[in-house]
N, C-alpha and C positions, 0 to 999 in steps of 0.2 A: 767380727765377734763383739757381743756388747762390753761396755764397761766390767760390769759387774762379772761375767766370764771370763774377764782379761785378770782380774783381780781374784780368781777362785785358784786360775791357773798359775798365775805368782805364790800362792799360798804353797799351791800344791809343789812348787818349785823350791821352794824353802827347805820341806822336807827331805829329809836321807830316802834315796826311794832307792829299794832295793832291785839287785841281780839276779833273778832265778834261769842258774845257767842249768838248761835241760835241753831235751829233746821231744818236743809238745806234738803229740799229735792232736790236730785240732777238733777230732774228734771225742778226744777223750782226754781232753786237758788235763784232770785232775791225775794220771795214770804220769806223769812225771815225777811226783814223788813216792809214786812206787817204785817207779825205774831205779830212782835216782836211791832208794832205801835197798833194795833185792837186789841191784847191779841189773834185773830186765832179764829178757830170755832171747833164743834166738830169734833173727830174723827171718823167720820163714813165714810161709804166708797166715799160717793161724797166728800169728804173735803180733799180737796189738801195741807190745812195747816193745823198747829198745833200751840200752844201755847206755848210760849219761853220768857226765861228772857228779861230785857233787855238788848241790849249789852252794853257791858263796853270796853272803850278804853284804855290799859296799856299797858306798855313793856313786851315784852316776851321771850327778848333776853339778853345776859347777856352784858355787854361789851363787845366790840371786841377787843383782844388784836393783832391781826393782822395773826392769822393761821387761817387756813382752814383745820377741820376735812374731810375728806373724806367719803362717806357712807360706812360701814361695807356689806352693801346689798344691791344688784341693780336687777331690774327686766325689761328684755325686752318683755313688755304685748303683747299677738299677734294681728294681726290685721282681721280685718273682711273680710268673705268672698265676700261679694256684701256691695253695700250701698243703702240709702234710700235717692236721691238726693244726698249730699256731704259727709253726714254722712254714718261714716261703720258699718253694721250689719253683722248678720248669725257669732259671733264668736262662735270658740271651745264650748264645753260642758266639761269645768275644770273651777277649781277654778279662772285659770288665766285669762278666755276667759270674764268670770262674770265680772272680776276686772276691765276688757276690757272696756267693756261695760260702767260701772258708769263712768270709767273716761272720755268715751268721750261722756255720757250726763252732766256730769259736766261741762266740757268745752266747751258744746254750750249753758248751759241756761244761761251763763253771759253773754247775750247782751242786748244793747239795742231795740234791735227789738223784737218786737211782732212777726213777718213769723219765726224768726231765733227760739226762743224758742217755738213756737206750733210745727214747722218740728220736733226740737229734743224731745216733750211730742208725737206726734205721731209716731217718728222713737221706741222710747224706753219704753214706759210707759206701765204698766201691761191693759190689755184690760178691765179689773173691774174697773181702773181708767181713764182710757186713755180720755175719752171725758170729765171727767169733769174737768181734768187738762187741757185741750187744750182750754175749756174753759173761763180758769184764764189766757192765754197766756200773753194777753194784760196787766193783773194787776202784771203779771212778767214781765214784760217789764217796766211800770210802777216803780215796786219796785227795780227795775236795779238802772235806772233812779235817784231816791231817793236818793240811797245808795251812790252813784258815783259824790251827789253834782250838778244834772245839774233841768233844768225844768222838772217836770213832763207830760207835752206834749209841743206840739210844736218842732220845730227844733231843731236840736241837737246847744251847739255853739261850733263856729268851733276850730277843734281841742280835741272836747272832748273822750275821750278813754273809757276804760275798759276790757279787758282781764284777762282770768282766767289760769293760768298755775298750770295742780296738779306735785306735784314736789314727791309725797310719798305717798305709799298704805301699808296697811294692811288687811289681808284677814282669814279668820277661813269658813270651811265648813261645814254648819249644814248636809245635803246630797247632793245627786248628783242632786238635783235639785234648792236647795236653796243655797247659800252664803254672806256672812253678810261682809262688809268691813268698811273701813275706809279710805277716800280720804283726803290729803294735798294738800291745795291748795294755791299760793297764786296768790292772787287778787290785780293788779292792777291801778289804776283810774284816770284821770286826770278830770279835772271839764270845761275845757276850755283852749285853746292854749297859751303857756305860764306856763301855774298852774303847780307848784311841785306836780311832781305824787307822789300819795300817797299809800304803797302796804298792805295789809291787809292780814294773815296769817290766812286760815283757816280750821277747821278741821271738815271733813261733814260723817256721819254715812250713809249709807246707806245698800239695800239688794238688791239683783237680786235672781229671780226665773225664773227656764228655762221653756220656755213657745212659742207655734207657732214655737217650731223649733229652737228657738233665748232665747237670754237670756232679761229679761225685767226688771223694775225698778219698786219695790212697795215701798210705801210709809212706813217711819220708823217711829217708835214711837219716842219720846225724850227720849237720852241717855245721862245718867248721868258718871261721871268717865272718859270724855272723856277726853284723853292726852292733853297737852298743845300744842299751834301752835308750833312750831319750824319751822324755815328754814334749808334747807339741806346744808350740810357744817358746822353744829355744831355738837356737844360731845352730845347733846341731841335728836340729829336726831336718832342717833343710841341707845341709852340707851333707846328711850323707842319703839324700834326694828320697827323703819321706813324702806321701801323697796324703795331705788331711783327709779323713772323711767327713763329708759333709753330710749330713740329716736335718731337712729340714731346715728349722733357722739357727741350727748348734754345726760346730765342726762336730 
């Protein structure tokens, strides 16, 4: 990592970075503070949410005394063979192709738009669930919205952000069709032009089961034991055996 990334990542170490203790489907990220607001509905197969504590906002980082652990493990995840509009599909049939996958429905259902997260429930989502997440698009969009401090409809105001960067995976293989992971992400926000952005550390469970050829996104029960956030560049990234992703010339 350059200098200057080592030193963005201290900064960001500095800050109180919060806890959003949920239950994230990574398709519809923003539908954890619906969960987390309605207590969620049942789990049967139409219900794209679940019921989650509510979150708690604490530190998760220890002080920074001004180094920068390096990751122990890095992973360059492959990329897909076609796309579905912008988003990449058809990856590998491996573990890592799986890993592929979550992370880049994770990092389209943080928008604020409603077209942006039904595209990534209909690029990725298991076909058992696909229409009735695509469904809740809107109320993901919605719960974006919420979380990030701005109105819940109407215009966005200007200058309001949100971006999801997963920074670390972990992955276990039940077989060669199924794979269970664990995406780091962290979540950035601003409320409006101006606003200190605010970045939120968070850690989302999900599965893929390969399906249509592609690898798809089913919805995960609540998992308890999950690791704590950390950001990448601590002692803790690695202790409890985070994999950087790598893109390009960036983790």
């Amino acid at each position: 990592m350059t200098l200057d990334l080592q030193h963005a990542a201290q900064r960001r170490m500095r800050r109180a970075v919060l806890v959003l203790v949920a239950v994230v489907l990574l398709l519809v990220a923003a539908l954890v503070v619906i969960a987390t607001r309605d207590g969620g509905s049942d789990n049967g197969k139409g219900s794209p949410t679940q019921s989650s504590p509510t979150p708690k906002a604490m530190p998760t980082l220890p002080e920074d005394d001004g180094g920068y652990v390096a990751p122990t493990q890095y992973v360059k995840l492959p990329d897909g063979a076609e796309k579905a509009g912008d988003l990449p599909t058809k990856f590998p049939r491996t573990p890592e192709g799986a890993t592929a996958m979550l992370v880049a429905s994770a990092r389209n259902a943080w928008s604020f738009d409603a077209a942006t997260v039904k595209a990534g429930i209909l690029a990725y989502a298991s076909a058992d669930y696909r229409d009735s997440m695509a469904a809740s698009a809107e109320d993901g969009a919605v719960g974006n919205r919420e979380f990030a401090g701005v109105p819940a409809t109407g215009d966005l105001p200007a200058g309001a952000t949100l971006n999801a960067w997963p920074i670390g995976v972990q992955w276990s293989e039940t077989d060669a069709s199924t794979v269970n992971a664990l995406i780091l992400l962290r979540v950035t926000h601003a409320a409006k032009e101006g606003a200190e952005p605010t970045t939120t550390i968070v850690v989302s469970p999900a599965q893929a089961v390969w399906e249509e050829g592609d690898w798809k996104v089913m919805p995960t029960d609540p998992a308890e034991n999950l690791p704590d956030p950390v950001d990448v560049g601590t002692a803790k990234f690695n202790e409890d055996g985070w994999k950087a992703i790598q893109e390009g010339d960036r983790l």
